[in-house]
N, C-alpha and C positions, 0 to 999 in steps of 0.2 A: 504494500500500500504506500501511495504517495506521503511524505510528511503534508499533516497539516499543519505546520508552525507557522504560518506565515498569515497575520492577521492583516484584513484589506478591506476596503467598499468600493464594490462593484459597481458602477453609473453608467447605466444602461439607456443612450439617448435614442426614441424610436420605440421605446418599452411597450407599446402597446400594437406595435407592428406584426408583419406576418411572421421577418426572422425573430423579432423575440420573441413571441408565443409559439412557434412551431421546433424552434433550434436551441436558442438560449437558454429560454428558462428551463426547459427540460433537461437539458444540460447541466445547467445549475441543481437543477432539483438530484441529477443523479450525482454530482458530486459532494452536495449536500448527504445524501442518504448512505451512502458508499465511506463517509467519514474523510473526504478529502477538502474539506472547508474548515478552519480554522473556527471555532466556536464565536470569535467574536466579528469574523467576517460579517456584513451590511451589503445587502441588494438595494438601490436603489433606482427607480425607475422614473424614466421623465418621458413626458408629450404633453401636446399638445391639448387632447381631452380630457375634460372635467372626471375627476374620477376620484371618491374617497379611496381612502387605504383598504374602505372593507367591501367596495365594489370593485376597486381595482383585485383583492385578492379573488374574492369569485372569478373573476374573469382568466386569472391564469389558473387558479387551481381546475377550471373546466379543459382550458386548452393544453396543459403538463397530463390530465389524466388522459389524452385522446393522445400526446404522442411518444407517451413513454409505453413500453412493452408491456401488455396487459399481464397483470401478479404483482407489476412492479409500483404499483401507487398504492402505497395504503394511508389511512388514516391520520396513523401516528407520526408518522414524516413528515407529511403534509403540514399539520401543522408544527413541529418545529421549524421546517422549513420555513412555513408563511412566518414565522417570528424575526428571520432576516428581513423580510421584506417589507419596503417602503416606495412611495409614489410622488408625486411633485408633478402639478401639471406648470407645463412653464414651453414657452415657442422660444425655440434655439436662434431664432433669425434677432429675439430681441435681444441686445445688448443690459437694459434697463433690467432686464428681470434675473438674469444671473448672481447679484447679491442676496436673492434669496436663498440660494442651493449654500451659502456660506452657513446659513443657520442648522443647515441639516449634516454639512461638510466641512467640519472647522478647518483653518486653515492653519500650518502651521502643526500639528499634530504629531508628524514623522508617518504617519500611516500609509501605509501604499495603496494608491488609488489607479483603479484603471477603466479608463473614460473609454467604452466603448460604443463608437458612432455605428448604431445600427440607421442610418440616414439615409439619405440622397448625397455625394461626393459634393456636389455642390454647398453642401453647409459644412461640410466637414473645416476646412479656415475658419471661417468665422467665426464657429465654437469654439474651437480651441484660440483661439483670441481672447472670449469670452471669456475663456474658464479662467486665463493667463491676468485679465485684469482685474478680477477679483481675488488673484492670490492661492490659487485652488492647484495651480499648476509648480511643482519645484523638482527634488531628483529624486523623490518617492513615485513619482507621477510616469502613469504609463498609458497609452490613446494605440484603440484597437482601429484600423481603418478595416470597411469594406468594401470590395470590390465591387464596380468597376472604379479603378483611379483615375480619373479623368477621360479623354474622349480622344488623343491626341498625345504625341512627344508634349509639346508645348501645354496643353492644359496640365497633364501629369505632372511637369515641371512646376506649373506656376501654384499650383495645390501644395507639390512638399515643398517650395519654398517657405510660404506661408506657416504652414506646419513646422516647417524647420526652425522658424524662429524663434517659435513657443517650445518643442521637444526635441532634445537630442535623439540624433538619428538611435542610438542605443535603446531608446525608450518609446520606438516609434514599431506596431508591430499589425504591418498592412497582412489581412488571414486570407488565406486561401484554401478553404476546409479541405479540397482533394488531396491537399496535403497531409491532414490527420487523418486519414482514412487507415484502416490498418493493411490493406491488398496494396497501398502505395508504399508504405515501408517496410511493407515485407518485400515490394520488391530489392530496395535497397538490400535487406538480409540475403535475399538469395543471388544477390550480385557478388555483397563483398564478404558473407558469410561461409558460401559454397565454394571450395576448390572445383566441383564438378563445372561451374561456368565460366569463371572468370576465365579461362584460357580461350574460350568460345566466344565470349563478348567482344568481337571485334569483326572488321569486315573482311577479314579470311573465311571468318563462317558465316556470316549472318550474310542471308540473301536481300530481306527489307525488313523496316517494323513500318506495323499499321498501329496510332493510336484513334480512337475511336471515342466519341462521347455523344450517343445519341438519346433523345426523349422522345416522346409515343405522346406526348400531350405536344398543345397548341401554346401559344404565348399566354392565354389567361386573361389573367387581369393583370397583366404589367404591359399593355400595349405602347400605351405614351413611352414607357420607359423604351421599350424595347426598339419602337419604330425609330426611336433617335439611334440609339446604339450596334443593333445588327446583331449576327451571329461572330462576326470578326471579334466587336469589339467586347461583347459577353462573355464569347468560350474561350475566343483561341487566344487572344492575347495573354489571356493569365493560367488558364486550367491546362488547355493544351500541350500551350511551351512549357510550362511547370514539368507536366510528364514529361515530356520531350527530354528535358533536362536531366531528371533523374533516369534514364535509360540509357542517355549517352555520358553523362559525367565521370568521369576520373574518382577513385577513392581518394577522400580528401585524408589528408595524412593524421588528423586525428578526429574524431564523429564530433566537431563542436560548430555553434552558428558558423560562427567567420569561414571557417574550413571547408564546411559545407556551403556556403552560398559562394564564396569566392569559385568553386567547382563547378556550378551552374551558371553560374556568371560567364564562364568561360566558353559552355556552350551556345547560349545565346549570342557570345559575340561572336561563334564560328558559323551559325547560321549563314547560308549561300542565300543572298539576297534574290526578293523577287522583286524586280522593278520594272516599269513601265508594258510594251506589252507581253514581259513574259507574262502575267495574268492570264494571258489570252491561254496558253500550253502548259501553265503550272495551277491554275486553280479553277476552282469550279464553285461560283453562286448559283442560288439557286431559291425558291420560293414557293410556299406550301400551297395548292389550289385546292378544291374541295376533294375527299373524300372520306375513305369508310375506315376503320380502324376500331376491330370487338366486334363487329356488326353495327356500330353508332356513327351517324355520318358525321364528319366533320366541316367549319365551314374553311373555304379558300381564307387567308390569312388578311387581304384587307378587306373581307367581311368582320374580323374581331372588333374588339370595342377597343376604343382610342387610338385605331389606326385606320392612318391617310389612307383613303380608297386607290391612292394613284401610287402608292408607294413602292420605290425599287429596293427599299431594303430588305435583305437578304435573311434568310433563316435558315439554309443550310450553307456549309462549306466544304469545300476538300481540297486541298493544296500537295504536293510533293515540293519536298525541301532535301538537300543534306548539309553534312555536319563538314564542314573542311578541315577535319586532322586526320592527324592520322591512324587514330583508332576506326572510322567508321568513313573516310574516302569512297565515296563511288557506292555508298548504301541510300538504295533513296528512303524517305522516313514519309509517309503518308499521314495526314491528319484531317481529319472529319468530324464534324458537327453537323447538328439538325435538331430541330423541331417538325413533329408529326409524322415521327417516322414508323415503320412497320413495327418496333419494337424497342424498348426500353433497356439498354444495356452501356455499359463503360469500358472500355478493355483496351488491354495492349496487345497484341502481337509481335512475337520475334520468330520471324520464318528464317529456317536455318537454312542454309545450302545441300543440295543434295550429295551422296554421296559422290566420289569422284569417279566411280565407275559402277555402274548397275551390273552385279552379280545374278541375280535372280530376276524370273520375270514377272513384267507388268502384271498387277489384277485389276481389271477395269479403267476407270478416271483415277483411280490412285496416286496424288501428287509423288509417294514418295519422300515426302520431305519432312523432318522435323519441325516440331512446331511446340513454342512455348507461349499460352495465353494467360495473361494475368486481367481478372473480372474484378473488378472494381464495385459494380452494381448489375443488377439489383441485389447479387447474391457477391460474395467477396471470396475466390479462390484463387489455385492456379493448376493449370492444366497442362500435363509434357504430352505429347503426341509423340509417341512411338511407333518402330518398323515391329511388327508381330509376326511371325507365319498363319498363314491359314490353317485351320483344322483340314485334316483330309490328307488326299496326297499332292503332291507336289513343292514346291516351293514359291507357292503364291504370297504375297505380304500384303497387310492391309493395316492403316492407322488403329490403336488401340492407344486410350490416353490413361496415365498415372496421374490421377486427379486429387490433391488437395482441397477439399472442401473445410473452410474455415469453421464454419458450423458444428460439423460433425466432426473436426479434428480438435477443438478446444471447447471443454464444458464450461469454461467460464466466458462467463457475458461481454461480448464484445462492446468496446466504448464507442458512442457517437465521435465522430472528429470534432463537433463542438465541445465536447469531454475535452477530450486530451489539447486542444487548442488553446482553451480558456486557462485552464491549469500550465499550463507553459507562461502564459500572459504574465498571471499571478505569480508563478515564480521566475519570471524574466528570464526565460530561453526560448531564444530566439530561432532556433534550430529550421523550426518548420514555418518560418516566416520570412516575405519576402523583403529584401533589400533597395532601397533607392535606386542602387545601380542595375541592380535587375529591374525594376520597372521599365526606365529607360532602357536599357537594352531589349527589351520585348516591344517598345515602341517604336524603337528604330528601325526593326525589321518590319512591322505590320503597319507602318505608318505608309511607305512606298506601294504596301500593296493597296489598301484603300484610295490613294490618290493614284493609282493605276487602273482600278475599276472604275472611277471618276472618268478617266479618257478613253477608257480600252473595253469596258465592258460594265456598262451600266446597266444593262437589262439580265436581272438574275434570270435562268433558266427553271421555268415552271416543272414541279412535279407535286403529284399527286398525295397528300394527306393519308397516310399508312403506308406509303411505300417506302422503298429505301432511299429516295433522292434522286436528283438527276440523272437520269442514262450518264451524261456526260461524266457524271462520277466514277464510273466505271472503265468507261475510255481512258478516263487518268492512269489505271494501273496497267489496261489491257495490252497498252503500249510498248507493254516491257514485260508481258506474259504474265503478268500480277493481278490476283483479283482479291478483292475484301472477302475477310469471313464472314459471311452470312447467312441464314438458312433461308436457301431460294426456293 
């Protein structure tokens, strides 16, 4: 079990939001329950809505029991839990009403506070402005951002400026949940954990990786948000290349923040740029039109609510990029996103090279090929695809996978990554949290392709609502004999 010695109040701006009732506080409530909260830790919660403490409690203890794992909410938790918990309606945009949060947050204390903006990126400065002139901000003080960081190099920039000047970078800790995921650090384990790979991990063997992060749902109710931002600048800029990163990165020479993100840093600065119109031969937009998915139709995408009818922004993606060293030369790395697609899943692929000489013969379509999947969602394993012999006679081969299932391989309860995310917060490691210079580095690359779809390919390529995306997403790998795993 984690130490709880570390006594803190939590201020949670956005408290009455979708991530905090759906992520957060459940999160809270399981580290709470699990004894990883310091007894005299403090939840405190801010928005906008009128809300006592004892309506505001209803409201989350409704939404904590709907998204924590049924057995796991009882009674008696609940309420010590609700005994951290406090509310404060107060609007972030006002400057005026921040010396109220002083009477609930003395200043001065030594307490460690962590101001996390579950917001719009757009308020993110100003709050912490806010917090800084009523004296609330010092080197106890730590500000969680959420993604997306801005919209652009240049807006990212002028956000952690601002930022900068209220929080040293060390106290600055931008989350990216896919990070706390446990199928993403297990991959690390089975990179630098396993003798069996690491001789493998490079492009003597590895034929391409596919990373994938598809949804089966439509945009929702975040359409405002979304029609501004795109699939670019939602998935790939941060979850994407994140994976990306952790698959091609070098073992940093000791498991600590610096060592680790300076590792990832390095891949994104080796990214092979796309610019101008390679767009046209290296990526694929694309945009949801109506259909069926469960048997339930869906509608075409700017039928949703709070999007432009005429709107080109994009909902799915796929691109081919590689990595310019010399671990992974000449590997293409495939990466895809969508919205409304035939199915809900996250996954990496690392497709091996075949062997150098085919001994036995073909059975059927049989690639032949190794194959190591790492499933991220809905379900969290990893799966080797192995050469088998056929039953019977001959020496026919056919894939047969040694599958890892997290589930069924550990009886203890897997953590949310808002678990183990917030609990890093709290104890100031920064390990799985991204760095300034990684921001910008994932801007520089996806900033050139956006203003390459601007000249070179404005009109996203329509597909169908439950399918897999674009045809033309397909052509991306077919090119080079490569196809995505799917079940078609």
């Amino acid at each position: 079990m984690a130490q709880a010695g570390i006594s803190c109040d939590i201020v949670v701006f956005g408290g009455t939001g979708d991530l905090a009732m759906r992520k957060l506080l459940p999160a809270l409530y399981y580290l709470h329950r699990d004894g990883h909260l310091h007894p005299d830790t403090r939840i405190l919660a801010l928005a906008r809505a009128q809300h006592s403490l004892e309506s505001y409690g209803k409201l989350v203890k409704r939404h904590v029991s709907q998204h924590v794992a049924r057995g796991d909410f009882d009674v008696v938790h609940w309420e010590q839990f609700a005994k951290r918990l406090d509310y404060l309606s107060l609007d972030v945009s006002q400057r005026v009403a921040f010396p109220r949060l002083t009477k609930v947050l003395s200043p001065g204390t030594g307490r460690v506070r962590v101001f996390y903006l579950a917001t719009m990126p757009g308020l993110f400065a100003a709050t912490v402005q806010h917090l800084s002139s009523v004296g609330l901000v010092d080197e106890h003080a730590r500000v969680v951002l959420e993604k997306p960081l801005g919209e652009s190099l240049e807006t990212a920039n002028e956000i952690n400026d601002r930022i900068g000047k209220v929080f040293d970078e060390t106290r600055v800790f931008r989350i990216d949940h896919y990070l706390g995921k446990e199928a993403v650090q297990n991959l690390l384990a089975l990179r630098f954990g396993n003798a069996l790979f690491e001789p493998l991990w490079r492009n003597a063997h590895i034929d391409h990786v596919q990373i994938s992060v598809l949804e089966s749902v439509g945009v929702e109710n975040r359409g405002d948000y979304y029609d501004r931002a795109g699939a670019m600048r939602d998935m790939v800029q941060n979850h994407l290349l994140q994976l990306l990163c952790l698959v091609a990165m070098e073992a940093p020479v000791h498991f600590e923040p610096e060592a680790v993100r300076n590792e990832k840093l390095k891949i994104l600065e080796a990214l092979r740029p796309i610019t101008g119109m390679d767009v046209q031969d290296r990526t694929v937009r694309g945009q949801y039109g109506a259909g069926q998915h469960a048997g339930e139709r869906m509608p075409a995408y700017y039928f949703e609510k709070k999007v432009d009818h005429d709107s080109n922004t994009e909902t799915f993606v796929a691109l081919k990029t590689e990595v310019d060293n010399w671990r992974w030369a000449g590997v293409p790395f495939y990466l895809r996103t969508g919205k409304c697609m035939a199915q809900r899943k996250s996954e990496i692929v690392i497709q091996f090279k075949p062997v150098p000489h085919r001994l036995f013969p073909r059975s059927g379509d049989n690639p032949e090929n190794n194959r190591l999947i790492i499933s991220l969602q809905p379900d969290e394993g990893i799966r080797l695809s192995l050469m088998a012999k056929s039953p019977g006679r001959g020496m026919g081969l056919q894939n047969v996978d040694l599958n890892l299932d997290f589930a069924a391989a550990f009886t203890r309860r897997r953590w949310d990554a808002y678990e183990r995310l917030l609990l890093d917060v709290i104890e100031g490691d920064a390990t799985l949290f991204m760095r300034r210079d990684e921001i910008e580095a994932a801007w520089r690359w996806v900033d050139p392709i956006i203003e390459g779809w601007g000249d070179f390919y404005r009109s996203p390529k329509p597909y169908a609502a439950g399918s897999w995306g674009p045809d033309a997403a397909d052509s991306l790998l077919e090119r080079l004999g490569h196809s995505w795993l799917d079940p078609r």
